[in-house]
C-alpha positions in Angstrom: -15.6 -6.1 10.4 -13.9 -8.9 8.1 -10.1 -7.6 9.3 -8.6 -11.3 10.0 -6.8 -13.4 7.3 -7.2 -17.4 8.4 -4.1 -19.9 6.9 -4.9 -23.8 7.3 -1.4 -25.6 9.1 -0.3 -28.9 9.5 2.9 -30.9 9.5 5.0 -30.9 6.2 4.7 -27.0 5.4 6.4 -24.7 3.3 8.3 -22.8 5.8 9.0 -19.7 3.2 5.8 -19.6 2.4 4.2 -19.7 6.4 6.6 -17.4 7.4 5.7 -14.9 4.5 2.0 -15.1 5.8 3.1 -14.1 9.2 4.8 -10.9 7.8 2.7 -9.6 5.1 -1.3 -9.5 6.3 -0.3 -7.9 9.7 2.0 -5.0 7.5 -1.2 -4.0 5.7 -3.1 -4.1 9.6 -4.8 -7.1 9.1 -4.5 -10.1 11.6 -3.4 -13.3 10.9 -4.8 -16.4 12.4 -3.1 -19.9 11.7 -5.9 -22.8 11.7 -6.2 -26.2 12.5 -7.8 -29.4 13.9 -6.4 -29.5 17.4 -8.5 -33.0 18.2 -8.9 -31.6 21.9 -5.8 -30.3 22.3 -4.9 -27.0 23.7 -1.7 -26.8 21.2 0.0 -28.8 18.6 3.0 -28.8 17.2 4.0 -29.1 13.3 7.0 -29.7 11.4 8.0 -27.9 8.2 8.9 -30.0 5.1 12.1 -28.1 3.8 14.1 -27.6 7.1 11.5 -29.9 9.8 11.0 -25.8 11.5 8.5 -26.4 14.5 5.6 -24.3 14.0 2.8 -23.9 17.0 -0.5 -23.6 16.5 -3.4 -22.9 19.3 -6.2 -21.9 17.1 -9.3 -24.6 15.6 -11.0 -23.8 12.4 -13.8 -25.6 13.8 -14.1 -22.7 15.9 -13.8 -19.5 14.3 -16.6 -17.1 13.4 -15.9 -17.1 9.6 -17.7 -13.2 9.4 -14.5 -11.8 11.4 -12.2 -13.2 8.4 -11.7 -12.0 4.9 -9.8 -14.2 3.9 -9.2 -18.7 4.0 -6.1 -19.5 2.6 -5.3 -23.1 1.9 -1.4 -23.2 1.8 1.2 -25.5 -0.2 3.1 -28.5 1.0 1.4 -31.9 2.5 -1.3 -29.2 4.6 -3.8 -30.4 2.4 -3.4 -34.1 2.7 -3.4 -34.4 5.9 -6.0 -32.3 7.0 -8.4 -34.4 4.7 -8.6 -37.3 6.9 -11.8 -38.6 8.6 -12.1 -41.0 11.2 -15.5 -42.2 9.4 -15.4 -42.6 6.0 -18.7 -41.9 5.3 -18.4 -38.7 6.5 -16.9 -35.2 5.0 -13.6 -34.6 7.1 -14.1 -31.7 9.3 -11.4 -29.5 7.3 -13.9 -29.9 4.0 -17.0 -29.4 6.0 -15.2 -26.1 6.6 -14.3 -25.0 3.4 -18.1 -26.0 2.2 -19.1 -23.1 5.0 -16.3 -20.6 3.3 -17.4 -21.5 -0.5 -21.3 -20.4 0.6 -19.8 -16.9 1.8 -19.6 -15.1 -1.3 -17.4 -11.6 0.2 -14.8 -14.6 2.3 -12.2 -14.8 -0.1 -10.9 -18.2 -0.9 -7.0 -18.9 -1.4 -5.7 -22.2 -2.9 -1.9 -22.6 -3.5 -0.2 -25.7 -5.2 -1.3 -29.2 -3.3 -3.7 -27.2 -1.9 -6.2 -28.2 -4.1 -6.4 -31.7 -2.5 -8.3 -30.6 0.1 -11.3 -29.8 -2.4 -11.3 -33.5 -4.1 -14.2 -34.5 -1.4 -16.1 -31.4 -2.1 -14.9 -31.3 -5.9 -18.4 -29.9 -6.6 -18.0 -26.3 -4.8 -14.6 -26.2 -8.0 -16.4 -27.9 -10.7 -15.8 -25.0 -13.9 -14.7 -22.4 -11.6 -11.2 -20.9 -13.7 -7.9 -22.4 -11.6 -4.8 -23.2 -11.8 -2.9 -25.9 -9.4 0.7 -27.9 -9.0 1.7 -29.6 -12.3 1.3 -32.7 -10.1 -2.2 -32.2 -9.9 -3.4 -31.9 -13.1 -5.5 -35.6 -13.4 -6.6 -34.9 -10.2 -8.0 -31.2 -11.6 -9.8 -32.8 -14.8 -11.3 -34.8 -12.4 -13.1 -32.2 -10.4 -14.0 -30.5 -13.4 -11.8 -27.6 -12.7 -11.4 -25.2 -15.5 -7.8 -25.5 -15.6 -5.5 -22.2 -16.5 -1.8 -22.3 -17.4 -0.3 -19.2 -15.6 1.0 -19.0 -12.0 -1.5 -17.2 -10.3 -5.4 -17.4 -11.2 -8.3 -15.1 -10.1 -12.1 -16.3 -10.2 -14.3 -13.9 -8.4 -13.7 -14.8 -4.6 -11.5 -17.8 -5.6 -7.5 -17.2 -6.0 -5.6 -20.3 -6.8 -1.8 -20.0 -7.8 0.8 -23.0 -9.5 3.3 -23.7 -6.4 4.3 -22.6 -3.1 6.9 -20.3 -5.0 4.1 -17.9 -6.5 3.6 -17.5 -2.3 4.5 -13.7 -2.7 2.2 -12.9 -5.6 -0.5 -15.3 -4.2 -0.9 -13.7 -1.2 -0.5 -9.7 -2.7 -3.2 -10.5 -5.0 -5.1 -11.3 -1.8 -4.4 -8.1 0.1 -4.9 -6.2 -3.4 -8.9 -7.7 -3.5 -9.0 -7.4 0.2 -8.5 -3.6 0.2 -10.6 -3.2 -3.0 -13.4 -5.0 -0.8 -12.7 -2.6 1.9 -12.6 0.6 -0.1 -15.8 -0.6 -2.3 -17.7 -1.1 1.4 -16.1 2.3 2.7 -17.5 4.4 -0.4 -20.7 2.5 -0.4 -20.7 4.2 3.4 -19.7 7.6 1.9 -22.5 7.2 -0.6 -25.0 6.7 2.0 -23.6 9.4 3.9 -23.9 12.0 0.8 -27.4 11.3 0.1 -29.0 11.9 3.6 -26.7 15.4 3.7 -27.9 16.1 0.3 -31.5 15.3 1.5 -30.9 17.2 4.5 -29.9 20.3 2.2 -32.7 20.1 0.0 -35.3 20.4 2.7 -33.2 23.9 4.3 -34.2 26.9 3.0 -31.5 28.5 2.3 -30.3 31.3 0.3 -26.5 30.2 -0.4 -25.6 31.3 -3.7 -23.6 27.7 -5.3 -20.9 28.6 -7.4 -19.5 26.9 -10.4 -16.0 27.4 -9.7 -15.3 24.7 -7.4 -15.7 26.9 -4.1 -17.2 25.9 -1.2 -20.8 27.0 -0.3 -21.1 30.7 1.3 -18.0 31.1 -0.8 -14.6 30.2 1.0 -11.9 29.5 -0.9 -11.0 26.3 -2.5 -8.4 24.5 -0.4 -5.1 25.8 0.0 -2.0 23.6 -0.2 1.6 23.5 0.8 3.7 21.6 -1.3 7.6 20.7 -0.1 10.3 20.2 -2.6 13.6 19.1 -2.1 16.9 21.5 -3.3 19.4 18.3 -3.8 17.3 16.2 -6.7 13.1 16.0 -6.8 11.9 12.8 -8.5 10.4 15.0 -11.2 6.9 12.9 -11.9 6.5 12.6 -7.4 6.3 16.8 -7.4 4.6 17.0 -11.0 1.8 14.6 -10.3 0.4 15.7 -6.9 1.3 19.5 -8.2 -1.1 19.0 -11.3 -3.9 17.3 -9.3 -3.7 19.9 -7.2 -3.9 23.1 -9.6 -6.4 21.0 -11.9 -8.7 20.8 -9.0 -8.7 24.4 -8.5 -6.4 24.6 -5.2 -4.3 27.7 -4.2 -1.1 26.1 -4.6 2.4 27.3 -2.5 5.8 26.3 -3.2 8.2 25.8 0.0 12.1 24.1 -0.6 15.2 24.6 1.7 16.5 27.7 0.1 13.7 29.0 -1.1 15.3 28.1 -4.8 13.5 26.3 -7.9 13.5 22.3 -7.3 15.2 20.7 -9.9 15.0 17.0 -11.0 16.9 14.5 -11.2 18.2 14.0 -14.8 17.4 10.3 -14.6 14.1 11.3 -13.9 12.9 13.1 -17.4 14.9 10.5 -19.3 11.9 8.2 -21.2 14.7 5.8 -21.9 15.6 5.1 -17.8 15.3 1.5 -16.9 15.5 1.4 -13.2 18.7 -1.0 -12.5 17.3 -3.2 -9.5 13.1 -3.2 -10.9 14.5 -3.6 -14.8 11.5 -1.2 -15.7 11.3 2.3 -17.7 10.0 4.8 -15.0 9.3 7.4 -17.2 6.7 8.1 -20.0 7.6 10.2 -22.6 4.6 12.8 -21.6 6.0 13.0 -18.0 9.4 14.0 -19.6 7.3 16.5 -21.4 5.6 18.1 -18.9 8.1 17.9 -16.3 10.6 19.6 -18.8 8.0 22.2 -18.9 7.6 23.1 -15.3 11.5 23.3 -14.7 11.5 25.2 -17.6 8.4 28.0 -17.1 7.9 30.2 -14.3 5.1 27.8 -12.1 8.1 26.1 -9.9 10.3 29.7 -10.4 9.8 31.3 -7.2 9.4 28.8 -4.4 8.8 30.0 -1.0 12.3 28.9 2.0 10.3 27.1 4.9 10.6 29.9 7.6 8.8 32.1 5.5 5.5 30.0 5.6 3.0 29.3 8.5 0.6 25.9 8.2 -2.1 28.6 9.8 -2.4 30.1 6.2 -2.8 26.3 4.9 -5.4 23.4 5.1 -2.7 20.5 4.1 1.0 20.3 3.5 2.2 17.5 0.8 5.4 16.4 0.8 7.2 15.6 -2.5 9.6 12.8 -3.3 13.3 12.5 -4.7 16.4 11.1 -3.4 17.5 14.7 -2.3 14.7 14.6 0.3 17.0 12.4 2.4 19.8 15.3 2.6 17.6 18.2 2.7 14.3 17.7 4.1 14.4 14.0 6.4 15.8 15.5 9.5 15.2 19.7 8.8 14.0 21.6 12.1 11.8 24.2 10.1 10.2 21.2 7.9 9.4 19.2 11.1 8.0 22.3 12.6 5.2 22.5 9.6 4.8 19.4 9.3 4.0 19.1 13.7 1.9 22.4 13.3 -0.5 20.5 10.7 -0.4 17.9 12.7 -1.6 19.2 16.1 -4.0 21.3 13.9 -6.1 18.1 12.2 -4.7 19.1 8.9 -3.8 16.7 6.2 -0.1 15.3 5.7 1.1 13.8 3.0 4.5 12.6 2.0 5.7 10.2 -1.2 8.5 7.8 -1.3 11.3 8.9 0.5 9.9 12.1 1.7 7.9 9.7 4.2 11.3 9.7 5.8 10.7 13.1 6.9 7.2 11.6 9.0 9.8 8.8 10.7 12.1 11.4 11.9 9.6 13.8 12.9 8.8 13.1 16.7 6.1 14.1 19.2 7.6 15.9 22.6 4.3 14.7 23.8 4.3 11.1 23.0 7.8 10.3 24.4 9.0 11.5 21.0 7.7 8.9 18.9 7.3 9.3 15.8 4.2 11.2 14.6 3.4 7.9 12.6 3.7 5.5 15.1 0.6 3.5 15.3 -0.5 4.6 11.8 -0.9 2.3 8.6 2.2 4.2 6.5 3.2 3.4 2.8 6.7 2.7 2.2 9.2 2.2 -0.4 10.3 -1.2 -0.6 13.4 -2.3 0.8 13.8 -4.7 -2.5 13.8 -1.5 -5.0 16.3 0.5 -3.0 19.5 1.3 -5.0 21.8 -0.6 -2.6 25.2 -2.6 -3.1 28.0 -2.9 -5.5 28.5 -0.1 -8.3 24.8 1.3 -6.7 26.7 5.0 -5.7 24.4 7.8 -6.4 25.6 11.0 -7.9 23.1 14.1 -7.8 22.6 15.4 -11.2 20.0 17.5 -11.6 18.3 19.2 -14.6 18.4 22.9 -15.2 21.3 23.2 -12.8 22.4 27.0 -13.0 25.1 29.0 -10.9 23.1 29.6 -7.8 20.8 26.6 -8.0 23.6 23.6 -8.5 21.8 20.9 -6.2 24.7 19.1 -4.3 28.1 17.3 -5.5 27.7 14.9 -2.8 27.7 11.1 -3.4 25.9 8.5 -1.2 26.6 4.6 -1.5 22.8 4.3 -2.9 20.6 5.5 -1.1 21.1 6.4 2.4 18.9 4.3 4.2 15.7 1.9 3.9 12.4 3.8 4.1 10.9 0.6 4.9 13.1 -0.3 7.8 12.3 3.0 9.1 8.7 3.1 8.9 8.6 -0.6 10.0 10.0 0.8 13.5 8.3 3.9 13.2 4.6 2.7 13.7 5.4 0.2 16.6 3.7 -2.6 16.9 0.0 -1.3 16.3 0.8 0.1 13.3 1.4 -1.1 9.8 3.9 -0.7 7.0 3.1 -1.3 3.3 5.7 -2.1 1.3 3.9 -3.9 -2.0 6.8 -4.7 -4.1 4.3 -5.4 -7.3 3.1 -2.1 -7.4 3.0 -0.5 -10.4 1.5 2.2 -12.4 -1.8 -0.2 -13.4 -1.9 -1.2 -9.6 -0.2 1.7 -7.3 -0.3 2.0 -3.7 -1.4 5.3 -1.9 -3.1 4.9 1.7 -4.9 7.1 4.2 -4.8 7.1 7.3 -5.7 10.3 9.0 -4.2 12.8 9.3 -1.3 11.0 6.8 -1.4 10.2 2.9 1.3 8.5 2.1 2.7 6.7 -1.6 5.2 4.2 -2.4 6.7 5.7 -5.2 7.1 6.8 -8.6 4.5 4.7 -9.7 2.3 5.7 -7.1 2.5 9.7 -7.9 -0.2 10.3 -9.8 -2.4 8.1 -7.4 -1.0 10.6 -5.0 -2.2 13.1 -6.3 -5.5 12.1 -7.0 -6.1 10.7 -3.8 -5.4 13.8 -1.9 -7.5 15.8 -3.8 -10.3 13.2 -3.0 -9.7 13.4 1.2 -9.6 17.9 0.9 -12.9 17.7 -1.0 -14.5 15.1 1.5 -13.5 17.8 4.1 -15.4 20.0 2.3 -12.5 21.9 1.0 
């Protein structure tokens, strides 16, 4: 299993950049390995190039089985240069002798960053026309390769990603994890494939009599799955309950509506507005046909009559799906009869799934049988990112919702931005076997969802309709 991400290290490093790789493989539960040549030593110690930090490293590259890793990163800084020396010049140094083993593995994904390019000058050959981009520095040195130069800061050829300077560290190394869990998903569907064909085989050589229906139900004919989905009373995010709500009905689920009070969610106003530009991403959150259709269901009788928590029982259900919204902090994060669903499906193998700040809900839920850890601790658990939180001066939130009526006013409270940090949370949450994914370049073109049984978890708005989409996937692989 290719779950270990290799960074080449030497003297006169980037520290912002090492210390990013540190953090950000081993949140998405991937391990980290820094490489060098140790020249028969046990250890060595470098020193950064900003602010001399000492930085030890244990670990040869002439040693490591390269089908353990997904991933060689060459970082920025003077890494390069000095790993490229040779005691015999007539000899490939051993750090290019390694990257000519990485370049022949086609699925080992090769990362280049800044002055990081040196280190390919004495195997120009393995770069010759492959698209890159490098430090503006290096620009004779790429004609000379025969590098297919490209002017933008980070640069994807197949298994080769090459960005401009050790600043584009962030973006460099998400576009990494981004191909690295395409690779993974591509291998685990391949696995699924094979899997569907010898049950299908298997079923075409029973006899049987089962009558297969065209409705979407399941064979001998049991219900489609049936789905709780929890709304908060004090603002929903209107696209995090629409999205997974739609998937849900479109694929032919029974659908039930829980909240608090057992009153009609309501929005936040913010949240139908197409003009809203978030204030700390600068980005419109809201397409006008979101608007549109959430409008619709505030408006019509399908989110009318919600269900109050203690009147449902996760024995009548096969998942429960938490929804998002700033009003999940007040009303669902910490509620007794929420948690109580929410442990029933758990102890039950039943799926959970929570978006945005609903996953707060999963941090504060705790297990009496696992020294009240969390029920997520040990799990890989989407969160939403610490650097989108609506936190500091002028940030006070005030609860408006839409479709506010006498008995259904939401709540006049106001919070200094949000209450907490999801991420935080869920960072402390999973302990130290666990993982928190906090991709602050997700988008709606690239959104992050995850799975890790029994939890589906999203980032955020983004993310909803992936949310959506992907828990319909998991019910119908359980052959619901």
């Amino acid at each position: 299993m290719r779950n270990k991400v290799g960074v080449l290290i030497e003297s006169d490093f980037y520290e912002p950049e090492i210390e990013y790789y540190s953090r950000c493989f081993k949140d998405v539960g991937l391990e980290v390995h820094f490489l060098t040549r140790l020249w028969g030593n046990n250890e060595l110690t470098f020193k950064g190039h900003e602010e001399r930090r000492l930085f030890k490293c244990n670990e040869s590259f002439e040693c490591v089985n390269l089908k353990e890793y997904a991933a060689i990163i060459v970082p920025s800084g003077m890494v390069a240069d000095r790993l490229r020396y040779t005691e015999d010049i007539n000899k490939l140094p051993p750090a290019c002798e390694f990257l000519k083993k990485c370049f022949a593995d086609k699925e080992l994904i090769k990362g280049i960053i800044c002055h990081g390019a040196w280190l390919m000058a004495p195997i120009s050959h393995l770069v010759r026309g492959r698209k890159m981009v490098v430090h503006n520095n290096l620009l004779g040195d790429a004609k000379n390769m025969g590098i297919d130069y490209v002017d933008s800061d980070v640069v994807v050829d197949e298994d080769l990603v090459s960005a401009r300077t050790g600043g584009e560290h962030v973006q460099f190394a998400q576009r990494i994890i981004a191909m690295i869990n395409c690779g993974t998903m591509l291998t685990a569907l391949n696995k699924k494939i094979d899997m569907l064909e010898t049950r299908i085989k298997q079923l075409e050589k029973q006899d049987s009599n089962v009558e297969r229906h065209s409705n979407n139900k399941k064979i001998g004919g049991n219900n489609m799955a049936k789905v709780l989905i929890i709304a908060t009373n004090y603002g929903s995010w209107a696209e995090e309950l629409q999205a997974p709500w739609d998937a849900c009905k479109k694929a032919g689920f029974e659908v039930t509506l829980a909240t608090p009070q057992g009153k009609k969610p309501l929005p936040f106003k913010i949240s139908i507005d197409p003009d809203f530009v978030d204030p700390v991403q600068n980005v419109k959150t809201n397409p006008d046909w979101v608007c549109k259709r959430c409008k619709e269901l505030v408006d019509g009788e399908e989110w009318a009559h919600p269900k109050k928590f203690t009147e449902v029982d996760m024995k009548d259900f096969d998942a429960i799906v938490l929804t998002g919204g700033p009003g999940a902090n007040l009303d669902m994060a910490n509620c007794w009869e929420l948690h109580k669903l929410i442990m029933d499906a758990y102890k039950s193998d039943k799926i959970v799934a929570a978006l945005c700040y609903a996953v707060s809900t999963l941090v504060f839920c705790r297990d009496p049988e696992n020294d009240y850890k969390s029920i997520i601790y040990g799990k890989k658990i989407t969160a939403h990112p610490r650097a989108w939180d609506f936190y500091g001066p002028g940030m006070a939130m005030v609860y408006d919702v839409y479709g506010a009526t006498e008995d259904n006013k939401g709540t006049d409270v106001i919070t200094p931005g949000f209450p907490w940090p999801v991420e935080d949370l869920v960072r402390d949450a999973v302990g130290p076997n666990g993982a928190c994914i906090a991709r602050i370049n997700a988008n709606r073109e690239s959104p992050q969802v995850y799975y890790d049984h029994p939890f589906i978890t999203g980032t955020s708005v983004e993310s909803s309709i992936a949310y959506g989409d992907l828990i319909v996937k998991v019910l119908k692989e359980r052959g619901l």
